[in-house]
MARFI-764196 format. One record per atom (N, C-alpha, C, O): residue in one letter; z, y, x. Coordinates in steps of 0.1 Angstrom, whole numbers, plus 5000, padded with zeros to 4 digits. Each point is the difference from the previous one (the first is absolute). Example, Ala and Ser with C-alpha at 12.3 -4.5 7.8 and 13.67 -1.06 7.14 Angstrom:
a507849435132a500050124991a500050125009a500750005010s498650114986s500050115009s500850114992s500150115005
This chain:
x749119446158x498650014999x499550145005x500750094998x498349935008x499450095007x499350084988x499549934991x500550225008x499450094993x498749964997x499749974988x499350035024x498949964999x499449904987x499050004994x502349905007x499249844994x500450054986x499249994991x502350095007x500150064985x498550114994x499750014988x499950025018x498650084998x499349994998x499550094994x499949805008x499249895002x498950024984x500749974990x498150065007x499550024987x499750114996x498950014995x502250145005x500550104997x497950095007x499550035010x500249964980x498850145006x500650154999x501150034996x497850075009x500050155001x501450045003x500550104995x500349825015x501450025011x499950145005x498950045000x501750035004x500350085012x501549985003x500950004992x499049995027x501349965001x500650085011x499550025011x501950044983x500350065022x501349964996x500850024991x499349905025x500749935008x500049875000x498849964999x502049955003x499949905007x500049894989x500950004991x497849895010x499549934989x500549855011x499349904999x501350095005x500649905012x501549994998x500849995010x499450024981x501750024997x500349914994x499149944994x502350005007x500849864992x500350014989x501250025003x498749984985x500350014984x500749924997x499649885002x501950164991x501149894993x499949944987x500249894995x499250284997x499949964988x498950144996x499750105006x499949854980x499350094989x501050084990x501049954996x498550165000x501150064989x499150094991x498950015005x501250034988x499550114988x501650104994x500050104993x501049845012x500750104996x501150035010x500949915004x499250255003x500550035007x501449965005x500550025011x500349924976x501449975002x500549845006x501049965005x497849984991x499949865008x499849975016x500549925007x498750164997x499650035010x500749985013x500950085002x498949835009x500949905011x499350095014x499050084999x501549905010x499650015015x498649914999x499749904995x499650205013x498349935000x499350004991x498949965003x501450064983x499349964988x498750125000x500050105007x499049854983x498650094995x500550054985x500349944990x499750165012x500250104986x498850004992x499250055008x500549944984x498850064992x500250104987x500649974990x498950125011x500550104992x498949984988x498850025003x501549954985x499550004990x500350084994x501250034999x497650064990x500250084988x500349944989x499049954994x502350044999x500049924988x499950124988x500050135002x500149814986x499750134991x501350074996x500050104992x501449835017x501450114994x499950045015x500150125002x499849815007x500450045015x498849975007x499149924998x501150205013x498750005015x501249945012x501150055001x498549875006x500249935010x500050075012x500849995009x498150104989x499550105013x501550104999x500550035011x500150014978x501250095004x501649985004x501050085000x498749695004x500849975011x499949925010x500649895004x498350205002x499649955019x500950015005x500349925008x500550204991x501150075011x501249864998x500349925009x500250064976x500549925003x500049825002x500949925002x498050084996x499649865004x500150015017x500849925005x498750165003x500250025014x501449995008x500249955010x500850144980x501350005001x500649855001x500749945008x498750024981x500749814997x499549935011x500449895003x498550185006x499049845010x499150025001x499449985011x500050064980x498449954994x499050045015x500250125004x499149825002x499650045013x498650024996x499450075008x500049904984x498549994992x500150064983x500749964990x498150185013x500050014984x498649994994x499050035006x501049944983x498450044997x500150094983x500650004989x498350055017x500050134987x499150004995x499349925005x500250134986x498550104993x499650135006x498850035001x502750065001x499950125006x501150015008x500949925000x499050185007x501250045010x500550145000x499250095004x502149954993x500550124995x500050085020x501050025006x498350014996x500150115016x501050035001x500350015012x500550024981x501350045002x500849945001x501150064999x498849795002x501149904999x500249955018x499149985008x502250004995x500550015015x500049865002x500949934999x497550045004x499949825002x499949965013x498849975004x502550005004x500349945016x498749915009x499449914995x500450125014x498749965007x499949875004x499049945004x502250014995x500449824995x499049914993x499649895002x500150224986x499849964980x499049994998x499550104995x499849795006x498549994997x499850014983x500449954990x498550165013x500150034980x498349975001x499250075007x500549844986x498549904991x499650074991x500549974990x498550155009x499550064987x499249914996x499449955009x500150014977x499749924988x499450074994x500250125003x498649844986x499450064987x501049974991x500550104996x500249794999x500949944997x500749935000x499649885001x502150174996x501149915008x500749884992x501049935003x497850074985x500449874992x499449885002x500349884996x498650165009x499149905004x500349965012x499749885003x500950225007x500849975014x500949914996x499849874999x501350194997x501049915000x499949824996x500549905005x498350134981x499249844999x499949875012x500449895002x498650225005x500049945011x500549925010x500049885002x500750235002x501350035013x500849914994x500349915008x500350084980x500849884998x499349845001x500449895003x498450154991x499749835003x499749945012x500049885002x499850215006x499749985016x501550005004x500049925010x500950124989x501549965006x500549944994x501250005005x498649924984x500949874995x498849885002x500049904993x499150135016x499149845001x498749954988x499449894999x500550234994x499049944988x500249894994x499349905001x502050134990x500649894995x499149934987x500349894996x499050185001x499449954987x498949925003x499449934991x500250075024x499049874999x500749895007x499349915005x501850104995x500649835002x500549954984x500949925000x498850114989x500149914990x499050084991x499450105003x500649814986x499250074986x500250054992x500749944992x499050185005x500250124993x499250044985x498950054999x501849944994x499949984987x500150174991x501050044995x497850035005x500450114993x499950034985x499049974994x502050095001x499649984980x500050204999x500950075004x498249974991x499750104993x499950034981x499949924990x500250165011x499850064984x500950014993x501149955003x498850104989x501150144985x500749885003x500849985009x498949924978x501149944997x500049875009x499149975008x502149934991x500249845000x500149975014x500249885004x499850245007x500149965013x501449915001x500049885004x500950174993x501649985008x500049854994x500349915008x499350044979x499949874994x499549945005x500749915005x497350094996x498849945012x501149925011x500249885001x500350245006x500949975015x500749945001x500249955011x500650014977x501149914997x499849884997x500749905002x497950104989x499549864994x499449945016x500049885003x499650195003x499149955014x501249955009x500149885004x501050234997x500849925006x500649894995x499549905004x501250104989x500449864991x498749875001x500449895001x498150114999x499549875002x499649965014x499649895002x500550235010x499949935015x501249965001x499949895004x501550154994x501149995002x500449834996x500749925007x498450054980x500549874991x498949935011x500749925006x498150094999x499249955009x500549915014x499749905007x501950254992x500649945018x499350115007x500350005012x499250074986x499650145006x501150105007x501050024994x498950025015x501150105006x499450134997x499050045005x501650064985x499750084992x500750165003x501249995003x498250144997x500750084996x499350094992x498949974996x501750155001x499950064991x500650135000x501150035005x497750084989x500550155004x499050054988x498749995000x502150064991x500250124992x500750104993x500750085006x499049924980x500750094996x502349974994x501050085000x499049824997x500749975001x501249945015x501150045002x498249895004x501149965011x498749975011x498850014999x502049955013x499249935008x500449875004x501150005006x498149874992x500949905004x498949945013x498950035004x502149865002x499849905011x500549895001x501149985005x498049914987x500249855002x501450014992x501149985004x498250054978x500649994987x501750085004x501049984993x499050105017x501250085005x500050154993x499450065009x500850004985x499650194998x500950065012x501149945004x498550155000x500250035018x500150144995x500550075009x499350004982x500450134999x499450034983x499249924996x501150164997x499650084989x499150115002x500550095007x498549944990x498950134999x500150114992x500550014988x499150075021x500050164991x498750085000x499650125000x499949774999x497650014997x499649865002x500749915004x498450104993x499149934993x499549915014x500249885001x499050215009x499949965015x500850105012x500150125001x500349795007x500750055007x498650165011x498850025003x502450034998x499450095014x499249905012x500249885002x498850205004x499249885011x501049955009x500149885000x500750215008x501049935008x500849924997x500149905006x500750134981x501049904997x499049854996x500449895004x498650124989x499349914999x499449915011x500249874999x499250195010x499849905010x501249955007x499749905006x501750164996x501050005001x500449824997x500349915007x499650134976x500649854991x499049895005x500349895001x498450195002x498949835001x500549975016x500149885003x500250215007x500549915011x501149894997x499849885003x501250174989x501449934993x499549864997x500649895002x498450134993x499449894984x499449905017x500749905002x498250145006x499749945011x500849865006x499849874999x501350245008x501349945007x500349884989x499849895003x500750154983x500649834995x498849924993x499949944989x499350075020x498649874996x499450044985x499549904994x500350274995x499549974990x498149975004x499450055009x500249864979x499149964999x498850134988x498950035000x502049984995x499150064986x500950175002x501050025006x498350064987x501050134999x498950034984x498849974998x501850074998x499650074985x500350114999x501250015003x498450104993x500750164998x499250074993x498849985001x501650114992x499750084989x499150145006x500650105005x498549884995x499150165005x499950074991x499249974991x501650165009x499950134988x498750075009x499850005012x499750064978x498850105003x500750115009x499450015011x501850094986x500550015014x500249995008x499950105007x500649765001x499649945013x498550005003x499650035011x499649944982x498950015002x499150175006x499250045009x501550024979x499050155008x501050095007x499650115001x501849865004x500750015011x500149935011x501050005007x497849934995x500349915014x500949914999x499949945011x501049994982x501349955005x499149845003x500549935008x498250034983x500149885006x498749985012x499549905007x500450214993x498249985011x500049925009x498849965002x502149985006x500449895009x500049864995x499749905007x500550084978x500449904997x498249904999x499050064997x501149815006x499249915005x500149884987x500449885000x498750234985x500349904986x499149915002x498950015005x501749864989x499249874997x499849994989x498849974999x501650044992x499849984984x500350154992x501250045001x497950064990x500150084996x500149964987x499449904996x501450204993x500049954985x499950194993x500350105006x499349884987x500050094989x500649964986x499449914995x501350115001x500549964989x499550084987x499549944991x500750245010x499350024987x499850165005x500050055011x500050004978x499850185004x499650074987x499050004993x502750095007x500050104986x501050125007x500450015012x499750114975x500250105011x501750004995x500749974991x499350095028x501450015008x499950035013x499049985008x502350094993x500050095010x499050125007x499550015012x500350054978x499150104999x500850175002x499850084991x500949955020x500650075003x499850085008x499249955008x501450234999x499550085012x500449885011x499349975009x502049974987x500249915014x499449895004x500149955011x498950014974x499649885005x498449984998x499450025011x500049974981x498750014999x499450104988x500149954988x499450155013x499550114996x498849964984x499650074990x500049785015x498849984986x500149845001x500449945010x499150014979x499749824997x499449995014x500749935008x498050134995x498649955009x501549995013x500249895006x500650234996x500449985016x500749895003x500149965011x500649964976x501249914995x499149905002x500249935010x498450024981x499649895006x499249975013x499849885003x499650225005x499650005009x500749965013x499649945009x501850124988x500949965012x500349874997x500149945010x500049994982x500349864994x499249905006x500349905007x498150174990x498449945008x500549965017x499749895006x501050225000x500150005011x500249855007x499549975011x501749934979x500349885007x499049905001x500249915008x498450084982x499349955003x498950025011x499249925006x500850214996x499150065015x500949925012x499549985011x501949994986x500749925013x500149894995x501149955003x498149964991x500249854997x498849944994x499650044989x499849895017x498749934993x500449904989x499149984993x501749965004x500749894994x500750044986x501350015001x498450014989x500650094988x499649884985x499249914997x502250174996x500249934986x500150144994x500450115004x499049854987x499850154989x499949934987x499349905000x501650184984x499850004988x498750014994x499650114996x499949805003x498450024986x500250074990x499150054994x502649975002x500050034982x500450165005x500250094991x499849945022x500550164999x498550095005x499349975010x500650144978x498550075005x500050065015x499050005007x502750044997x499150025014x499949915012x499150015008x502249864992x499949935009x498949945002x499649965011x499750024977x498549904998x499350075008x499249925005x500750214999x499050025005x499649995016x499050025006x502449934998x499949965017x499149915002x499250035009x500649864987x499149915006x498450095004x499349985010x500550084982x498650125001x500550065009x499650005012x501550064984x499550145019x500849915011x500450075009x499949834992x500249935013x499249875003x500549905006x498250114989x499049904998x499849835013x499649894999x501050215011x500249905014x501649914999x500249885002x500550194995x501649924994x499649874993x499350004990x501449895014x500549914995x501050014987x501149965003x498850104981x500950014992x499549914992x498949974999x502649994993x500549894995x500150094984x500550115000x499049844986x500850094984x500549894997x499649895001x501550184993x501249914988x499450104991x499250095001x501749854985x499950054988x500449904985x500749904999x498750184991x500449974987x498749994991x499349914996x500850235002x498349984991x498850025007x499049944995x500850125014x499249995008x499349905009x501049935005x497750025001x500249915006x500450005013x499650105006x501149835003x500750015009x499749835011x499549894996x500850145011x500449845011x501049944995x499949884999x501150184998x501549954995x500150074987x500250134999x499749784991x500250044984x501249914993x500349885001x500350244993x501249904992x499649984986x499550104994x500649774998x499750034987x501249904994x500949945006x498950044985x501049944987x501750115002x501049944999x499050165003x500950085003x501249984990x499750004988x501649985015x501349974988x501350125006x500749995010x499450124980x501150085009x501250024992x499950034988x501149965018x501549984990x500850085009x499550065009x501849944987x500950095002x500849985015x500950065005x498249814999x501350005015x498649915006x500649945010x498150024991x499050025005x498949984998x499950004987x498749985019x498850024992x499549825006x500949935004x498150034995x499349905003x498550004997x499550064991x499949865018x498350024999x499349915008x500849955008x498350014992x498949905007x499350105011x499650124998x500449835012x499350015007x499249875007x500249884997x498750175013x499949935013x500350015012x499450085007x501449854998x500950005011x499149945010x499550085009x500149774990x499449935008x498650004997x499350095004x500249814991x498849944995x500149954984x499249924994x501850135000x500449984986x500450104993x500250105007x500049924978x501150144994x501249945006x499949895006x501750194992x501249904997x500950114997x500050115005x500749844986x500950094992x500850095011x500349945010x500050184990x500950065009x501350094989x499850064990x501049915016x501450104994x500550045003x500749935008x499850244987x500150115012x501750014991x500249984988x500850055022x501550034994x499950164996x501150054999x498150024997x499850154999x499350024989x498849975002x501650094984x499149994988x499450165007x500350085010x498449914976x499550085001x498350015009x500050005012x498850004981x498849985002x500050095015x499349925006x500950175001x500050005012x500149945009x499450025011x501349894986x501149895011x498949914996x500849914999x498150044999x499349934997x498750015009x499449905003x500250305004x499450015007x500450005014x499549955010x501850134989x500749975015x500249895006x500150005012x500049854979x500149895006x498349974998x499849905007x499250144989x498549985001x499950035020x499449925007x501250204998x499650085013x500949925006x499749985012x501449964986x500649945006x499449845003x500149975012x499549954979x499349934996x498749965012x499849905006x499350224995x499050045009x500449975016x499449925007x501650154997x500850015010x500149835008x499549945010x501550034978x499749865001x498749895005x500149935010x498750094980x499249944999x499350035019x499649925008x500450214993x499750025012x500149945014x499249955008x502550074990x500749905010x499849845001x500049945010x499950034981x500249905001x501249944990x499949885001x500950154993x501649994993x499949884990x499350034990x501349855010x500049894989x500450034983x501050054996x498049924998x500650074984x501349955000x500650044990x499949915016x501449914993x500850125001x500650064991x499150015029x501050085004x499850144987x500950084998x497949944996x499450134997x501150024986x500650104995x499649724999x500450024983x501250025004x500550114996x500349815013x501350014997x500350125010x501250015002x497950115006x500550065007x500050164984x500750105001x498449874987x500050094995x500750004982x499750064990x501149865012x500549904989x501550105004x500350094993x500449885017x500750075003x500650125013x501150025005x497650024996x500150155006x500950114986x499950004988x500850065021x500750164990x499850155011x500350005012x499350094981x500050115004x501450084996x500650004990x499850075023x500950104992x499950164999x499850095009x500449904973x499250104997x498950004992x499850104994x499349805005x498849974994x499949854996x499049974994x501350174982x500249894995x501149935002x500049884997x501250185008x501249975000x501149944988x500450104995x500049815001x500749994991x501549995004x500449975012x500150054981x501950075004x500549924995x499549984989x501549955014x500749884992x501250074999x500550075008x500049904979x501450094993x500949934990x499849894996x501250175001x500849924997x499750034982x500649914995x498950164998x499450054988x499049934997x499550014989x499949895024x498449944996x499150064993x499749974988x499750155019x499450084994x498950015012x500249995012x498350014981x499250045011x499550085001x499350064992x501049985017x500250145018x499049935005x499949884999x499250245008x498949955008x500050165008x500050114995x499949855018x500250105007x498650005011x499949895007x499050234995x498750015000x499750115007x500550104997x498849905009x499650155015x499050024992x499550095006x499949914984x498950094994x500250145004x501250035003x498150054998x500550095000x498650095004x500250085010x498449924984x498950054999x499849974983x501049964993x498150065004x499450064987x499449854998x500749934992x498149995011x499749865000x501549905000x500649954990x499950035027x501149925003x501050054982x500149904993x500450195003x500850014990x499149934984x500849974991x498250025006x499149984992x500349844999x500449924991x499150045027x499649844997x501749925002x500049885003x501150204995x501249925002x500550064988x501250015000x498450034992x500450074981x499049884994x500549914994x498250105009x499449924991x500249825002x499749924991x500750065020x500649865002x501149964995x500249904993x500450185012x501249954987x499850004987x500149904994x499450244998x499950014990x499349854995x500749964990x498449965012x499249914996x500949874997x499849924991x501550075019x501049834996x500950094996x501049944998x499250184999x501750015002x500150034982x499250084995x502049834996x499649984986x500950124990x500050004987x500750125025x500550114994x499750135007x499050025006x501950054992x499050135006x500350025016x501049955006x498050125000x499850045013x500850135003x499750094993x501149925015x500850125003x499750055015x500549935008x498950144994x499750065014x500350145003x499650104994x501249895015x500650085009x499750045010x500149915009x499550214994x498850035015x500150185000x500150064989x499849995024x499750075004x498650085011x499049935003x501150205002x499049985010x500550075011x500750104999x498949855011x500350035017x499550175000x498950044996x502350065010x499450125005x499550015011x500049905008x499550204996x499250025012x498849934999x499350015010x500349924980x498649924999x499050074989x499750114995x500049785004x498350084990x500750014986x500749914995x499050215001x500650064986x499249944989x500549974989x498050025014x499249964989x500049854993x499449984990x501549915018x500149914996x501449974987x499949894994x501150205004x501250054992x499849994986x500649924993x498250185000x499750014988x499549865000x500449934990x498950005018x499149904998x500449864993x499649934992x501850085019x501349914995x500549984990x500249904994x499950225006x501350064983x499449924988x500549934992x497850115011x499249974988x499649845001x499949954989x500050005018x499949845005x501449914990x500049914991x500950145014x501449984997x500350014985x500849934994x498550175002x499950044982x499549914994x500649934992x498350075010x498849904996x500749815002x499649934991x501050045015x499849895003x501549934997x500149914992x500950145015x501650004998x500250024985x499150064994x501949905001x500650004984x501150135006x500350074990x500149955018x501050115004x500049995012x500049895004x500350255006x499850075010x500950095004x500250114996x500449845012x501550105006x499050065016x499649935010x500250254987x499650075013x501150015006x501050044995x498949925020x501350045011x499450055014x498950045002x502249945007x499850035013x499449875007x500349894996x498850145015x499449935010x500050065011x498950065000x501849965014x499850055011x499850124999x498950045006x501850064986x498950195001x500250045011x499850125000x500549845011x500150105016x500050134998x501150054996x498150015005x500350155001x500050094984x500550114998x499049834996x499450024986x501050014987x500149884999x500450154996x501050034983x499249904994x498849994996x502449915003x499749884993x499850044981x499549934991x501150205007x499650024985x498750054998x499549994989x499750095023x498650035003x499449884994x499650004989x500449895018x499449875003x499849964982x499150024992x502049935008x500149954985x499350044989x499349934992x500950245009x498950024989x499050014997x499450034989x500049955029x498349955006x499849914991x498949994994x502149955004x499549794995x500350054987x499049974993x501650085001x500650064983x498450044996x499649944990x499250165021x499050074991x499449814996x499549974989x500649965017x498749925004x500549864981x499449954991x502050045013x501149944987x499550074987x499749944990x500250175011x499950044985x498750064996x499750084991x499549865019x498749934994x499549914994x498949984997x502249955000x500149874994x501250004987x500850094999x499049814994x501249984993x501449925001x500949974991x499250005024x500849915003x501450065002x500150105007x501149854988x501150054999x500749995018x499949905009x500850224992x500550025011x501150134998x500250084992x500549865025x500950115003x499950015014x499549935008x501350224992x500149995018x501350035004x500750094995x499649865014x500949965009x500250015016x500349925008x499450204994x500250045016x500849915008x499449955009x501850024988x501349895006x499149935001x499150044992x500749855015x499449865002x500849844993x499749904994x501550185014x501349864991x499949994987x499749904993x500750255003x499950014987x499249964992x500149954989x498550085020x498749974990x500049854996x499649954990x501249955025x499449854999x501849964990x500249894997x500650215000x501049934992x500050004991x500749934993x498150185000x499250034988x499149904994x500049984988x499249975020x499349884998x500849894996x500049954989x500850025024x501149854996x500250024988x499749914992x501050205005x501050004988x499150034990x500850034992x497949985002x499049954987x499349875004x499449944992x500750035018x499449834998x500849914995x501250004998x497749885001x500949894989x498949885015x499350025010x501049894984x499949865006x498250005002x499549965011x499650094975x498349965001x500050105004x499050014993x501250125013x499150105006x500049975016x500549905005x498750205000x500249985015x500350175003x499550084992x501249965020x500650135009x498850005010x500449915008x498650124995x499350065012x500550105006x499950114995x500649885016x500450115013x499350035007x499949935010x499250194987x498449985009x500550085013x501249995004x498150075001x500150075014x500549965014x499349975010x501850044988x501349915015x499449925003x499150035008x501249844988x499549865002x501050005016x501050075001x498649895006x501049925012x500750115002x501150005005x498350134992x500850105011x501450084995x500250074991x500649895019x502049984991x500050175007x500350015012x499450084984x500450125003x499150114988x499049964993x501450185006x499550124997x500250085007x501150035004x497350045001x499950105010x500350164992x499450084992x501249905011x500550184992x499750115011x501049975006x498650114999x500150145009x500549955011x501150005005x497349934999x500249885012x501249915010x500249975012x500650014971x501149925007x499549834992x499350024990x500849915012x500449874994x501149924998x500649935009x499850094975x501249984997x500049864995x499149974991x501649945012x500449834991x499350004985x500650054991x498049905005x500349974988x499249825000x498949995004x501749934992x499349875002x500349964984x501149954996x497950074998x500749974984x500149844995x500649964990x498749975018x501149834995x501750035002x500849944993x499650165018x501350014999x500350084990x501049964994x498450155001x499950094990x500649954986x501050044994x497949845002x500249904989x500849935000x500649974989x499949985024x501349905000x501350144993x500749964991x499450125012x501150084999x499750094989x500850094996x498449895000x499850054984x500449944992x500550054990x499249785012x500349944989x500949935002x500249914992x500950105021x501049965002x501450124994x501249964999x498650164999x500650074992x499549994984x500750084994x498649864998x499549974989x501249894994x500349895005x500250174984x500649924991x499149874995x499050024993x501449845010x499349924992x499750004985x499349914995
């Protein structure tokens, strides 16, 4: 493809040299980098891009595009270098223009908000799928193609290139539908500005990720969230959440769709029944209520199949396909239960905010007919204020509370702990802490009996701990298997 056509969109350009050149490929990181390819030098918040032009040039790179240009850098009169306002919004571009604008050959399904995305996505996928739908799927957990997973994730949304990348992929084997998880990140980094949404969702909005690396205040966290409905006229939004409700008002020309519970909504669930392995509820599907039943306890799973639900109704999707597509859908990770040889219930759970940990403590707590044992940590490098918040959530609610590790990256996981300790002994709820993670969950096993339940909050799908940015093996269904396969019967 010709430079030019990759360009194509890109305002406030300046260019020297030759915009008439053959392009192999796109890159953002210098070590990938082929004969012919466009470099784009991006500022990320550990690494600047701009400080390897020399060797992106070395590798091929015959095209670069920058923000700035270091004068002192020895750039061959070959090397057409593209100055940009910015190279995240280039790269946006530039990749959707060299993989064919893959997102307007099928329909694009985007889910936003704090909590219930990765589930939403799952429940969506599971009833086009049961439909006969040719399906894929990209989030935080995996990426799949036509009920296939094609790779494992390490965010939430991919980078723009790799992204438009997968939707050419998805193109080529005929997907019909794509579903994917939009973090407020991708959103106020550019990574989806290319993308061509058909159906926008909001699911809810409480605070998270409130960090130097990520968003600085609530307003900047929901505003970049706002963003996906400024790129989609077609939206489903929560009635029962104070801020999602308020989209239908500031996007007054949008076509949006409310689900809900107590509020009134388009799609309302009522006669609600929630037990230990799923919930059930009336809805209107068609032109009637009709009972629906979700394989996932717990009164959330009640809204995520509401937006999922929506999705449906939109399309077009037969209730038959919607009941039995949400009857047995499973997330991994969410609301997870662990099957063992002790028959003990393990439930293994990505909570891992201050709400998400609240509404997967108080769900259980409500069927479960002995005590609640929750085991959870908090992620370093992230928002410190959410820690005490926990601890105290966890006090309050939990019959006992084992503090441990969760991902501390760069951070002293005994720092962390006694963040969540100030927030614990604000309450009167019995606890300990436990830095080891194993430990902490062999600590749990070994005081449960048959009526309690083990909550494993944090992890949820993800089989690793990032310690001093390595990622080491931790997948605790295997954890549990080998805990309690060294346990004396």
């Amino acid at each position: 493809m010709q430079l030019k056509s990759i360009l194509l969109g890109l305002e406030d350009i300046k260019a020297k040299g030759n915009i008439d050149t053959e392009i192999k490929g796109i890159e953002c990181n210098s070590q990938k980098i082929e004969k012919d390819y466009v470099f784009v030098a991006i500022k990320g918040f550990a690494v600047d891009g701009h400080n390897y032009i020399e060797d992106a040039i070395k590798a091929g790179a015959t095209v670069i595009i920058v923000e700035n240009i270091d004068k002192k850098l020895n750039i061959p009169e070959n090397v057409t270098i593209i100055k940009v306002p910015d190279t995240r919004k280039a790269l946006s571009i530039c990749s959707a223009n060299f993989y064919g604008n893959p997102s307007k050959k099928f329909k694009l399904i985007g889910v936003t908000g704090t909590k219930g995305k990765t589930t939403t996505t799952y429940m969506i996928k599971e009833i086009l799928e049961r439909e006969g739908k040719k399906v894929g799927l990209i989030g935080t957990i995996a990426t799949y193609i036509n009920g296939k997973k094609i790779e494992d994730s390490d965010r939430t949304t991919p980078e723009s290139l790799e992204l438009q990348r997968t939707f050419a992929n998805m193109v080529e084997q005929g997907i019909e539908y794509v579903v994917m998880e939009v973090s407020s990140q991708s959103l106020k980094l550019h990574r989806v500005d290319e993308c061509d949404f058909d159906i926008a969702i909001f699911t809810n909005f409480s605070e998270d990720h409130i960090s130097e690396k990520e968003h600085p205040d609530m307003q900047d966290y929901f505003e970049s969230k706002l963003k996906l409905f400024k790129m989609c006229k077609n939206g489903i939004v929560n009635a029962d959440d104070f801020y999602s409700a308020k989209i239908p008002k500031l996007f007054p020309e949008s076509n949006i769709m409310t689900y809900g519970i107590d509020n009134y909504a388009e799609v309302l669930a009522k006669d609600i029944t929630i037990t230990n392995s799923y919930v059930d509820f009336k809805v209107k599907l068609t032109d009637r209520n009709e009972r629906v039943k979700v394989g996932i306890p717990g009164r959330f799973s009640v809204y995520n199949a509401l937006a999922a639900i929506c999705v449906a109704k939109k399309i077009g999707i037969s209730s038959e396909s919607i009941k039995e597509a949400l009857l047995t859908v499973r997330v991994p990770g969410r609301s997870e239960l662990v099957d063992n040889k002790k028959e003990l219930t393990i439930m293994i759970d990505y909570a891992h905010s201050p709400e998400s940990l609240q509404n997967i403590l108080q769900a259980v707590k409500s069927y479960t007919r002995g005590k609640v044992i929750s085991v959870f940590g908090c992620g370093g490098d992230r928002d410190t204020g959410k820690r005490p918040l926990m601890g105290e959530i966890s006090g309050k609610i939990a019959d006992y509370t084992i503090i441990t590790s969760d991902n501390p990256r760069t951070e002293e996981p005994e720092k962390i702990v006694k963040q969540i300790e100030e927030g614990i002994q604000k309450t009167s709820g019995k606890y300990e802490m436990e830095v080891d993670r194993v430990k902490a969950i062999e600590k749990a096993i070994k005081m449960a009996n048959k009526n309690d339940i083990i909550v494993l909050a944090g992890k949820g799908h993800e089989p690793y701990q990032e310690i001093n940015g390595k990622k080491y093996p931790f997948d605790e269904r295997i954890i549990v298997k080998e805990i309690i396969d060294k346990m004396k019967k």
